[in-house]
C-alpha positions as a Markdown table, in Angstrom:
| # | Residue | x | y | z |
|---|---|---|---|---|
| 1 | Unk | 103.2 | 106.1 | 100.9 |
| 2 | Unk | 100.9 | 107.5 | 98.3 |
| 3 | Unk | 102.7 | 108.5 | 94.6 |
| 4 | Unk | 100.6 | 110.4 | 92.4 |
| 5 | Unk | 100.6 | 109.1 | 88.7 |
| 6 | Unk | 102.8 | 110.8 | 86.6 |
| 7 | Unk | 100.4 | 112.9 | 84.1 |
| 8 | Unk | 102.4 | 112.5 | 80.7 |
| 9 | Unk | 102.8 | 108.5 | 81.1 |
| 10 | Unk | 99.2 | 107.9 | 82.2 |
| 11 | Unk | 96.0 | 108.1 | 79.8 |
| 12 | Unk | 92.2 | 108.0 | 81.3 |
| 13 | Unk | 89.2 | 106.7 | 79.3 |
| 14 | Unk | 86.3 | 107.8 | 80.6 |
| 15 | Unk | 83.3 | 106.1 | 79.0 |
| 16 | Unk | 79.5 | 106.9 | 79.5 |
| 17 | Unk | 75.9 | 105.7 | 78.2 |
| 18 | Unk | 73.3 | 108.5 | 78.3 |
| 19 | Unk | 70.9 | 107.9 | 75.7 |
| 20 | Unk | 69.5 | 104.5 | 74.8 |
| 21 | Unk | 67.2 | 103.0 | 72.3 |
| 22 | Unk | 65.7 | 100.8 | 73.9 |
| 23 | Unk | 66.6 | 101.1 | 77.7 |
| 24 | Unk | 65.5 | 103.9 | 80.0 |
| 25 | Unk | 68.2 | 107.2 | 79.5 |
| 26 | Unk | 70.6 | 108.4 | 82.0 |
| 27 | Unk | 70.9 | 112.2 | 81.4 |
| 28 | Unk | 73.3 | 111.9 | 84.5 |
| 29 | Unk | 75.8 | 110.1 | 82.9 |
| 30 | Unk | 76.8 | 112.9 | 80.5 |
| 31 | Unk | 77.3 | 115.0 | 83.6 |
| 32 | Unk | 79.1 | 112.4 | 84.4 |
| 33 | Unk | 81.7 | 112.5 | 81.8 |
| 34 | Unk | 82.3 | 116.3 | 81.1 |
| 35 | Unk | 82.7 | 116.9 | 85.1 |
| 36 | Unk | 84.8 | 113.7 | 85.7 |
| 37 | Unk | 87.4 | 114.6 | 82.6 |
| 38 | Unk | 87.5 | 118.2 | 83.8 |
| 39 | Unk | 88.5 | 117.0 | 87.4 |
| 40 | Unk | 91.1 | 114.4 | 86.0 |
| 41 | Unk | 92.6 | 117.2 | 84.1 |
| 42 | Unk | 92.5 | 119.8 | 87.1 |
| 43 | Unk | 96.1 | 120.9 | 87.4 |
| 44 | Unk | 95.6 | 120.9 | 91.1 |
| 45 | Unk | 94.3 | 117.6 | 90.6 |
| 46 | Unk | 96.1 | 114.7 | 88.7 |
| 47 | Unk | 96.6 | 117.3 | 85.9 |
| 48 | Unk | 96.6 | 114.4 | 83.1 |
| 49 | Unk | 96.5 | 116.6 | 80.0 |
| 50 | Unk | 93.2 | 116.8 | 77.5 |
| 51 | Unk | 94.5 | 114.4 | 74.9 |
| 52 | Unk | 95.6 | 111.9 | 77.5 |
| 53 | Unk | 91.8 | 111.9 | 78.8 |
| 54 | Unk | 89.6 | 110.3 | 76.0 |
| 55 | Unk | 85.8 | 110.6 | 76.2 |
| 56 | Unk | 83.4 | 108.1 | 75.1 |
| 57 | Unk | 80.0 | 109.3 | 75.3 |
| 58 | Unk | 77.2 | 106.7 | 74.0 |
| 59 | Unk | 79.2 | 104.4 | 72.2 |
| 60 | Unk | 76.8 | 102.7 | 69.7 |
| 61 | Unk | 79.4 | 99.2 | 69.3 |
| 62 | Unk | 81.8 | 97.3 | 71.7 |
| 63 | Unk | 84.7 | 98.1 | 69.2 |
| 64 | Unk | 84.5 | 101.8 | 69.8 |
| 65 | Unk | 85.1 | 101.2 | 73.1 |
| 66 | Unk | 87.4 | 98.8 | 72.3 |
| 67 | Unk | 89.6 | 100.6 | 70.6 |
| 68 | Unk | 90.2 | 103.5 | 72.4 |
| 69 | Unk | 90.7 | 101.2 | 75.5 |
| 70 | Unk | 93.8 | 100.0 | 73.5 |
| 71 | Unk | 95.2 | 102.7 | 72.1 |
| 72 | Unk | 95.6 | 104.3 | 75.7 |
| 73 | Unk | 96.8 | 100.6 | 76.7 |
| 74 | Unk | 99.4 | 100.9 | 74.6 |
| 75 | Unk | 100.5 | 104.2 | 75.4 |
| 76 | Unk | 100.4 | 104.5 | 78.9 |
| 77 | Unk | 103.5 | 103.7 | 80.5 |
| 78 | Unk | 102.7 | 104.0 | 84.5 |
| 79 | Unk | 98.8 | 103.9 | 85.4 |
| 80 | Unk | 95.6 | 103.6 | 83.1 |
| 81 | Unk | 92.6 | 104.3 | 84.1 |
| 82 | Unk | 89.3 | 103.2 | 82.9 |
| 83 | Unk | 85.7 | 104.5 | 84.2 |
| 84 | Unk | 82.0 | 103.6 | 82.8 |
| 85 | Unk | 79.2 | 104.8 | 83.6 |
| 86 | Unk | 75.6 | 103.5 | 82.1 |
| 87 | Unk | 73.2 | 100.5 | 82.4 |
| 88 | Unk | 74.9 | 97.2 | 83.4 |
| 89 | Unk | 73.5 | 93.9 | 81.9 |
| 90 | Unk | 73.7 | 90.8 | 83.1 |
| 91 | Unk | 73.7 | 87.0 | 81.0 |
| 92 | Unk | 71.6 | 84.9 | 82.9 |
| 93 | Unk | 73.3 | 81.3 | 82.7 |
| 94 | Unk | 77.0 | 82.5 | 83.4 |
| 95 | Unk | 76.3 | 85.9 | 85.6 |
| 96 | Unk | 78.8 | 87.9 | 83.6 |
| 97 | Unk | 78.7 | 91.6 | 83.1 |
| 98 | Unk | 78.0 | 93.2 | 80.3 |
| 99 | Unk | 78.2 | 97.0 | 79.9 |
| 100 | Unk | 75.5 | 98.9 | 78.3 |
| 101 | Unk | 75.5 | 100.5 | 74.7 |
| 102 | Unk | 73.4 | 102.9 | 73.3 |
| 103 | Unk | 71.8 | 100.0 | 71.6 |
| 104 | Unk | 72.1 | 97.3 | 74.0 |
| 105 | Unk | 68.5 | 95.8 | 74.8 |
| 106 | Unk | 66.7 | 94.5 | 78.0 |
| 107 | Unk | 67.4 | 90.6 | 78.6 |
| 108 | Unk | 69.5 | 90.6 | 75.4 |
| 109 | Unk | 73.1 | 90.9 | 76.9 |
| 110 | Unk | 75.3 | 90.1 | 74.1 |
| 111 | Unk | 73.9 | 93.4 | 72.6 |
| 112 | Unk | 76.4 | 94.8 | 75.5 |
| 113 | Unk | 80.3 | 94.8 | 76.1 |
| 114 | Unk | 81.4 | 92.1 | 77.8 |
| 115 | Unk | 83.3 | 93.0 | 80.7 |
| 116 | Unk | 85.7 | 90.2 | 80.6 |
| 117 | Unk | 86.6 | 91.4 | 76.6 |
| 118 | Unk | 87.6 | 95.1 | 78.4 |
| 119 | Unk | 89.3 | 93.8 | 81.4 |
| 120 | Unk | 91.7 | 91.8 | 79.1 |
| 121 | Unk | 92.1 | 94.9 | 76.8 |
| 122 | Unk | 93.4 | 97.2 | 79.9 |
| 123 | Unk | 95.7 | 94.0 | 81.4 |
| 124 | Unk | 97.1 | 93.5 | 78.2 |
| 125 | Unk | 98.8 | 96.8 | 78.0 |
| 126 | Unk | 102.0 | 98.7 | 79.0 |
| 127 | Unk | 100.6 | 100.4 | 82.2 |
| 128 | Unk | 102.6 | 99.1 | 85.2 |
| 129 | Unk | 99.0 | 100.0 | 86.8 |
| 130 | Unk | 95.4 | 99.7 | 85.9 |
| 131 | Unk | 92.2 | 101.5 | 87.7 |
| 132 | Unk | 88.9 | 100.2 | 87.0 |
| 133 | Unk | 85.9 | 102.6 | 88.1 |
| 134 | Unk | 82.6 | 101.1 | 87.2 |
| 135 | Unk | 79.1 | 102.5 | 87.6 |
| 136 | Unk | 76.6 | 100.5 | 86.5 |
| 137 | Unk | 74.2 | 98.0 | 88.4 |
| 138 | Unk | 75.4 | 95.0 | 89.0 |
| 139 | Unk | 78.9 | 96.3 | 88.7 |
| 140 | Unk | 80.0 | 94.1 | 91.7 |
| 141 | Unk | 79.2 | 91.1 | 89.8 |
| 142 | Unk | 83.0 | 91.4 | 88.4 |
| 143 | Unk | 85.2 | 91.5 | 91.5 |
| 144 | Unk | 85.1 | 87.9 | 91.0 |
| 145 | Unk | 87.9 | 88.6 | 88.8 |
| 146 | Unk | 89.8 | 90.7 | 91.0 |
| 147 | Unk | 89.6 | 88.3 | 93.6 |
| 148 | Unk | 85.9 | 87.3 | 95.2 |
| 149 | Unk | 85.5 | 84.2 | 97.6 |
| 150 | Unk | 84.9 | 81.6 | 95.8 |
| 151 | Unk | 86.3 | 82.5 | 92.7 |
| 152 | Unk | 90.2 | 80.9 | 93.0 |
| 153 | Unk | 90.0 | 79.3 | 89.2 |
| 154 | Unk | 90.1 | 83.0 | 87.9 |
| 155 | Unk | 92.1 | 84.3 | 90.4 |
| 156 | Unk | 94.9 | 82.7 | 89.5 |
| 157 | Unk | 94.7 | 83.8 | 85.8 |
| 158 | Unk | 94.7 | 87.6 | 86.3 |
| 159 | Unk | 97.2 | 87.7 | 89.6 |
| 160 | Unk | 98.3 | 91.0 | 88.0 |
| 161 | Unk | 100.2 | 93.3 | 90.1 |
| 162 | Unk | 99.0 | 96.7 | 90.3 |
| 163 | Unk | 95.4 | 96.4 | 89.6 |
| 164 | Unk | 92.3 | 98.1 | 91.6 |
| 165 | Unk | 88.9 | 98.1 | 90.8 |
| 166 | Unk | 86.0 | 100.4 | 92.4 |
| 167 | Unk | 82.5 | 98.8 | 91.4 |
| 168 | Unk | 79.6 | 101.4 | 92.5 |
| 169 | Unk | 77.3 | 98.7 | 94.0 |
| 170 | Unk | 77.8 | 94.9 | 95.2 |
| 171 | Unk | 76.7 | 92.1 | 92.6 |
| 172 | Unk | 73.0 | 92.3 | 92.9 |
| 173 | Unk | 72.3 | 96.2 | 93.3 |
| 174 | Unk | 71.3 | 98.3 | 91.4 |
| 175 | Unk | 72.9 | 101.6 | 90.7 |
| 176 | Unk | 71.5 | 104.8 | 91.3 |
| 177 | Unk | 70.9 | 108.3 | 89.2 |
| 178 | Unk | 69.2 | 110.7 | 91.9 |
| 179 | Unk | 66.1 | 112.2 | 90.2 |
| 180 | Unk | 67.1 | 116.0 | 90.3 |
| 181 | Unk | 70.6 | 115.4 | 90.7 |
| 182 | Unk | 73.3 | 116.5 | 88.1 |
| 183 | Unk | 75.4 | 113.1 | 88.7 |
| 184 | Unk | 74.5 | 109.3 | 89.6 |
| 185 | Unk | 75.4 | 109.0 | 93.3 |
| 186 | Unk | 78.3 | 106.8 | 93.3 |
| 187 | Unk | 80.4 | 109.2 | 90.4 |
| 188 | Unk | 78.6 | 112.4 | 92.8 |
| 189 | Unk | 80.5 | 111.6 | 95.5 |
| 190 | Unk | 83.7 | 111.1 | 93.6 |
| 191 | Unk | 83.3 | 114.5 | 92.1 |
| 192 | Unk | 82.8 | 115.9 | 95.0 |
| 193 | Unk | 85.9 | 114.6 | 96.6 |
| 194 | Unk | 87.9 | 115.4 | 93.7 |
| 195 | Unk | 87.1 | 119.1 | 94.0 |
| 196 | Unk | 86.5 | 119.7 | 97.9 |
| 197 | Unk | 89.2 | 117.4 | 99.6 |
| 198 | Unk | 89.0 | 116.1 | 102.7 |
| 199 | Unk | 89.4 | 118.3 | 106.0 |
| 200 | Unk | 92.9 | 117.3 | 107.7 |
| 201 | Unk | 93.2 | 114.2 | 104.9 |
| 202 | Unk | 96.7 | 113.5 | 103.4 |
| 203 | Unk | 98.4 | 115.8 | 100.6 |
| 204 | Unk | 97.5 | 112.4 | 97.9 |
| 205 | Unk | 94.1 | 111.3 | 97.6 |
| 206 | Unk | 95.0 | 107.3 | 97.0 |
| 207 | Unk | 92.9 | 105.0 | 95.7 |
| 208 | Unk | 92.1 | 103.5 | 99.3 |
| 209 | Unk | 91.2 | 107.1 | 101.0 |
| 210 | Unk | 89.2 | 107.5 | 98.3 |
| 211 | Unk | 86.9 | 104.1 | 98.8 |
| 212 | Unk | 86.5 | 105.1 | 102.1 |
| 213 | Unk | 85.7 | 108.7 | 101.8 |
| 214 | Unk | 83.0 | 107.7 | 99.6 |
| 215 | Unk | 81.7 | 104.8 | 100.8 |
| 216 | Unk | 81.1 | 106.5 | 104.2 |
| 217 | Unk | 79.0 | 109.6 | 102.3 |
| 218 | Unk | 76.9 | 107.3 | 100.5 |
| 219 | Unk | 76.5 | 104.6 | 103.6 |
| 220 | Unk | 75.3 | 108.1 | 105.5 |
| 221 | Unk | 73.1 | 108.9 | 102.9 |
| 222 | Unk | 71.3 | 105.2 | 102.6 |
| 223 | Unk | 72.8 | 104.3 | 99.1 |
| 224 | Unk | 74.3 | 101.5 | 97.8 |
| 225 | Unk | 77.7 | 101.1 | 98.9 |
| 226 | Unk | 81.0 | 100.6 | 96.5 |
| 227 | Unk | 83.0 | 97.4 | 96.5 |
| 228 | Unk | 86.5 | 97.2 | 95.9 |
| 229 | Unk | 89.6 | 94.8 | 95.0 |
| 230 | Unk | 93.4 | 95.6 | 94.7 |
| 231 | Unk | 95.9 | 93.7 | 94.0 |
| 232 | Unk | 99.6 | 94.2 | 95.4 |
| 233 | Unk | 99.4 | 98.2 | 97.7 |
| 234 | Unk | 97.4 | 99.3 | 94.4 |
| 235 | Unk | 95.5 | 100.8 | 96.8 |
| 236 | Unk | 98.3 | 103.4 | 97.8 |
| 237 | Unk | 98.2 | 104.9 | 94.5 |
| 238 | Unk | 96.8 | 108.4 | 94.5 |
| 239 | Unk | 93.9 | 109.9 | 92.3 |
| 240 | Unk | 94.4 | 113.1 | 92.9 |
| 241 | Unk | 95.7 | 115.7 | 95.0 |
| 242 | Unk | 93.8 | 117.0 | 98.4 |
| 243 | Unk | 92.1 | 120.3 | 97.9 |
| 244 | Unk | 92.2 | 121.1 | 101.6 |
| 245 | Unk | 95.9 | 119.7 | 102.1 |
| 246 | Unk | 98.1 | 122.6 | 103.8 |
| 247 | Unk | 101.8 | 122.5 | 104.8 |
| 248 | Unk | 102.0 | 122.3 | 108.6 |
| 249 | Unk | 102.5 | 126.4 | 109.8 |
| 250 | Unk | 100.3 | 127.0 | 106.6 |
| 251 | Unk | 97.0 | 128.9 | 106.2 |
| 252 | Unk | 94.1 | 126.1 | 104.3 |
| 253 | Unk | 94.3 | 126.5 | 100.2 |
| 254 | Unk | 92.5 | 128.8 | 98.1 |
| 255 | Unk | 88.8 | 126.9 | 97.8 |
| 256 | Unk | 88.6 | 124.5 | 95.1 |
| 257 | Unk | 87.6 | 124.9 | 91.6 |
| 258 | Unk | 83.5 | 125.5 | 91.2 |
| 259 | Unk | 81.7 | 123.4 | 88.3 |
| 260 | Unk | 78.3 | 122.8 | 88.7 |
| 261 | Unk | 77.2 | 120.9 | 85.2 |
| 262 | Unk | 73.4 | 121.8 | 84.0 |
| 263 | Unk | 70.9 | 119.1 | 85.1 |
C-alpha cells in the first residue's frame, strides 16, 4: 500500500546546473527547479513546506552541494529526497559519475561532484528513506550502486533498506533538453504527472506508478527511457497525491494547479 511521506519529517534538495563556463548551458534546468519545488510544495501534492525544499541553482563547488545535502540528512526523519538536474561527466578509467558544476569542464571530471561523495552524504543520514532523481547523461551509469548485474562487490556495501533511485537515461545516453521546451524531457514528464494525475490511477502517486507513467510517455515519444533501482518495497512510497483521484460515488477533482514557467 502506498504511504505518502509525512511533510514536516521529510526535506527535498532539489539541485540544478543552468549556466556553465565552459560547457554548453541548459536554460531548462532552471525551469526545472522553480516548477519542480513548487510541485513538491503543492498542498495537494506532497505539501513539504518552502523551508523543507532547498534549492541549489548552479552551484559553483561540490561543498555547496555538499552541505545542504547534509543538513537536510540530518534533519529528515522519514524520507529525503535528492534531485539533479545538469550536465553529467564521466572519468574515463573507473566509469564513475560525476555531476556537473557551473565550472565543471569537458574531459576534466574531477572538476565535477562525484556521485559516489553524494550518495554517501544522503545514506549517511536519519531518513528511514532516501529518493534519488537524477537527470543528467549518463545518469544510469550509477545504478551500479543500487544494484546492477555485475556489480555484487558494491552491492553488498550499500544494502540499505529504503532506497530508490530514478536515473533519466541508461549508462551510455545522453539526456535530453527539447529545443523550445520549458523543461528537459525526463523532469517534463514528471511535472506533468505531478500536476495532471493519472486518469483512474490510485489516490498516491508511489514511486513505482511514477516510473512507469513516465517511462511509457517518453518511450511514446522516442526518448531515452528512465532506469530505476529500489531497495526493500521503496518503490511503494508515494511522491505525491493524484490530481484526478476521486472517491468512488464522487464527481473528478477541481483541475489541477496551472504553471507554465517562461522558456
Amino acid at each position: 500500500m502506498a504511504v505518502l511521506p509525512d511533510p514536516a519529517a521529510s526535506r527535498a534538495v532539489l539541485i540544478g546546473t543552468s549556466r556553465y563556463a565552459h560547457l554548453e548551458q541548459i536554460p531548462a534546468v532552471a525551469n526545472n527547479l522553480s516548477a519542480l519545488a513548487e510541485a513538491l510544495c503543492a498542498p495537494l501534492s506532497w505539501g513539504l513546506a518552502p523551508e523543507h525544499c532547498a534549492v541549489i541553482e548552479d552551484p559553483a563547488t561540490a561543498v555547496e552541494v555538499l552541505e545542504a545535502v547534509r543538513t537536510a540528512a540530518e534533519e529528515a526523519t522519514d524520507t529525503l529526497l535528492v534531485y539533479f538536474a545538469g550536465h553529467g561527466l564521466v572519468e574515463p578509467r573507473r566509469g564513475e559519475l560525476f555531476l556537473g558544476l557551473s565550472g565543471s569542464i569537458q574531459h576534466r571530471s574531477y572538476t565535477g561532484l562525484p556521485y559516489g561523495t553524494l550518495r554517501d552524504v544522503v545514506l549517511d543520514g536519519r531518513a528511514g528513506r532516501q529518493v534519488m532523481l537524477l537527470d543528467c547523461c549518463f545518469s544510469g551509469r550509477v545504478l551500479g550502486f543500487m544494484g546492477a548485474a555485475g556489480a555484487e562487490a558494491v552491492i553488498d556495501q550499500v544494502e540499505i533498506e529504503g532506497t530508490y533511485l530514478l536515473a533519466s537515461v541508461p549508462d551510455t545516453s545522453f539526456a535530453l533538453a527539447p529545443p523550445g521546451e520549458p523543461h528537459t524531457a525526463f523532469t517534463g514528464e514528471l511535472l506533468r504527472l505531478l500536476r495532471e494525475g493519472v486518469p483512474g490511477g490510485p489516490e498516491l502517486l508511489d514511486l513505482d506508478t511514477v516510473y512507469a507513467q513516465v517511462y511509457g510517455a517518453l518511450r511514446a515519444k522516442g526518448r531515452p527511457l528512465p532506469q530505476k533501482r529500489d531497495r526493500n518495497t521503496a518503490g511503494g512510497l508515494a511522491l505525491a497525491r493524484n490530481a484526478l483521484w476521486a472517491p468512488p460515488g464522487f464527481g473528478p477533482p477541481p483541475p489541477p494547479y496551472d504553471h507554465e514557467p517562461t522558456p
